[in-house]
N, C-alpha and C positions, 0 to 999 in steps of 0.2 A: 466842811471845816478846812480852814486855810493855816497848816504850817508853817510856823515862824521860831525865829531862833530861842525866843522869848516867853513862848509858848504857842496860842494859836487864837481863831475868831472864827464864830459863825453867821454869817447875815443872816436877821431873823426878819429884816423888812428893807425892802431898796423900792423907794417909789422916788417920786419928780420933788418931793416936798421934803422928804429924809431917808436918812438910811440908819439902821438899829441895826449893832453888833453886840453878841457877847465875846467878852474876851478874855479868856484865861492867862494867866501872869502866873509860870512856874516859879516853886520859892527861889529865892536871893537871885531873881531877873528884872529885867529892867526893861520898861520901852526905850527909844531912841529922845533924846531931847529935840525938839521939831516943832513947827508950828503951821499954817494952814492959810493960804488967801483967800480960796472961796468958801470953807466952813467954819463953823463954829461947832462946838459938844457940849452936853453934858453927859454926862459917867455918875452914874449910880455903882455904889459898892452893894453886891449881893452875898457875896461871903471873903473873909479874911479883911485885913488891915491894910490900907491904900497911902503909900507914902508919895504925892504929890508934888512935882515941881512945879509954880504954876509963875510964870515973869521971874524967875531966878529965888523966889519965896517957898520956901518945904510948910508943907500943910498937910494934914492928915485926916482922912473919912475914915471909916470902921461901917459895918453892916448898915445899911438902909438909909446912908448918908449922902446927897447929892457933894457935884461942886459943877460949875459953870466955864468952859474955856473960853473965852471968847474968838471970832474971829481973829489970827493976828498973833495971838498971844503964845507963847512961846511954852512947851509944856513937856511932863514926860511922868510916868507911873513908875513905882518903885513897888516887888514885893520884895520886902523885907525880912521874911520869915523861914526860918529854915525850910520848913517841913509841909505848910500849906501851901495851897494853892492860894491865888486871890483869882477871883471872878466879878466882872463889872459889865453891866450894861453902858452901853454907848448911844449914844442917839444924837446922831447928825443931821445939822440942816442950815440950808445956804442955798447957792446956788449950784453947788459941783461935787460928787461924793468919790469919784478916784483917788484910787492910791498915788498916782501922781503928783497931786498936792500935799505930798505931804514932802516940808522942807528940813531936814536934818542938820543939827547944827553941832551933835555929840553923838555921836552910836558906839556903843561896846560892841558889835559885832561890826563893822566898818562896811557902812552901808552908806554912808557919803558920797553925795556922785561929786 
């Protein structure tokens, strides 16, 4: 399990072809708004309400709900809720799965390089 300010993630599959994370989203935190050149995502909501920025557009999943990042595209999770957690699957795939790629363009915790 990899702590983060935001809450935390655990790699459930890292092979050549994708990488699968769960990631916990403690209530009223937020990811980093960021985007990605060598991957793309999709994020399955497994429990709680997923407030979604996805190209500067707010969208919302709820339980059992995909949505699709594309390479590129600019994005960031939002939980919203006082008192739950949110929990999402992740499942990356591209050419490249480091944390490196990942390009920040807003952090609430100022992790901007």
């Amino acid at each position: 399990m990899v702590i983060k300010p935001w809450g935390s993630y655990k790699v459930l599959l890292n092979s050549d072809n994708c990488k699968v994370k769960k990631l916990i989203v403690k209530p009223k935190q937020k990811l980093s708004y960021q985007y990605h050149y060598k991957r793309a995502e999709v994020w399955t909501i497994v429990k709680g309400l997923a407030t979604i920025i996805l190209d500067d557009e707010k969208v919302f999943r709820k339980y059992g709900e995909t949505i699709r990042i594309p390479k590129g595209a600019k994005h960031r999770i939002i939980n919203e809720d006082e008192f739950e957690q949110l929990e999402i699957i992740e499942v990356q795939h591209g050419t490249y799965f480091g944390e490196d790629d990942i390009i920040r363009i807003k952090d609430k915790y100022n992790r901007i390089k």
